[in-house]
C-alpha positions as CSV (number, residue, x, y, z in Angstrom):
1,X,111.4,97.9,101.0
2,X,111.4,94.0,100.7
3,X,114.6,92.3,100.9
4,X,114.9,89.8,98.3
5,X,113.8,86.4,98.4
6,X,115.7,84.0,96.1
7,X,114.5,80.7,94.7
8,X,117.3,78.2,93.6
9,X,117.1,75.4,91.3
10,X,118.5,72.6,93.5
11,X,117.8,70.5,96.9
12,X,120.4,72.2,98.9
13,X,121.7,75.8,99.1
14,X,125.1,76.1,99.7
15,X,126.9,79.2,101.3
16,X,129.7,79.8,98.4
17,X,125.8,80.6,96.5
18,X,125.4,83.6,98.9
19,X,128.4,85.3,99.4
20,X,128.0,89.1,100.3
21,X,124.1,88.8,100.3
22,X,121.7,91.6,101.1
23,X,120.7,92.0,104.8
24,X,117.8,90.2,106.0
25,X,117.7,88.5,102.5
26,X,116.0,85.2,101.9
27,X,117.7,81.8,99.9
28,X,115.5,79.1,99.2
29,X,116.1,75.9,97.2
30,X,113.4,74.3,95.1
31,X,113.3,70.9,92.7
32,X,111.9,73.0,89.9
33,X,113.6,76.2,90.8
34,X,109.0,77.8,91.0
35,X,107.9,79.9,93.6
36,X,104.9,78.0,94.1
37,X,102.9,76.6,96.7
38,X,104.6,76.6,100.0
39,X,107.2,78.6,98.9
40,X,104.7,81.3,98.3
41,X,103.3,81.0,101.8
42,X,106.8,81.2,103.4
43,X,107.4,84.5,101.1
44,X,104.2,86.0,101.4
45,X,103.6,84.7,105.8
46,X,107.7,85.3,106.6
47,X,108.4,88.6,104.6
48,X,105.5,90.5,102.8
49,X,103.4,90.8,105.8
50,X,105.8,91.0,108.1
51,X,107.7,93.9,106.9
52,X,104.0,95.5,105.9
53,X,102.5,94.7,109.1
54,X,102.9,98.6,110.1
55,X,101.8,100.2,107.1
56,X,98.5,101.8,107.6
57,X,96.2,103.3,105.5
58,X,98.6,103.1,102.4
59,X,97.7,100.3,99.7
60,X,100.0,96.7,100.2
61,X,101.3,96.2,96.6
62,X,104.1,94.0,95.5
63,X,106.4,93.9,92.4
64,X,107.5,90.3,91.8
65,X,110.8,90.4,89.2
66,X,110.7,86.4,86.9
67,X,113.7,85.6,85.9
68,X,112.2,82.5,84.2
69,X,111.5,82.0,80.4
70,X,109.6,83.9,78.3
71,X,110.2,86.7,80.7
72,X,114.0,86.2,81.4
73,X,116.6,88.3,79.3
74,X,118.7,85.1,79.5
75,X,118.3,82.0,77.0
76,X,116.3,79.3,77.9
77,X,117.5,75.5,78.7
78,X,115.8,74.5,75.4
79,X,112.5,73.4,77.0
């Protein structure tokens, strides 16, 4: 299994964000709070293919859970 890999809305994470976090779990600010771009390499270079490095002859798929609007069960900011 994947440990998680949380994108943050924000320029700095702070450790009172993190408290009693998953092991080998990943916290990554972002201006616009998107996993886009770089942040997308880093997921996909430091964790997917690392931890599926050793899985052979099985298929490599991925669930990725949104919590962004329209998929988020939350309300939106109104944008």
């Amino acid at each position: 299994m994947l440990p998680p890999y949380a994108v943050y809305n924000g320029v700095n994470l702070y450790k009172d964000w993190i408290v009693d976090e998953p092991k080998h779990a990943a916290y990554i600010p972002s201006t616009n709070s998107w996993m886009e771009g770089e942040l997308y390499l880093d997921w996909f270079e430091k964790i997917f293919l690392k931890r599926t490095q050793d899985v052979k002859d099985k298929p490599k798929e991925c669930l990725f859970f949104m919590a962004t609007p329209p998929f988020s069960p939350w309300p939106s900011s109104g944008k």
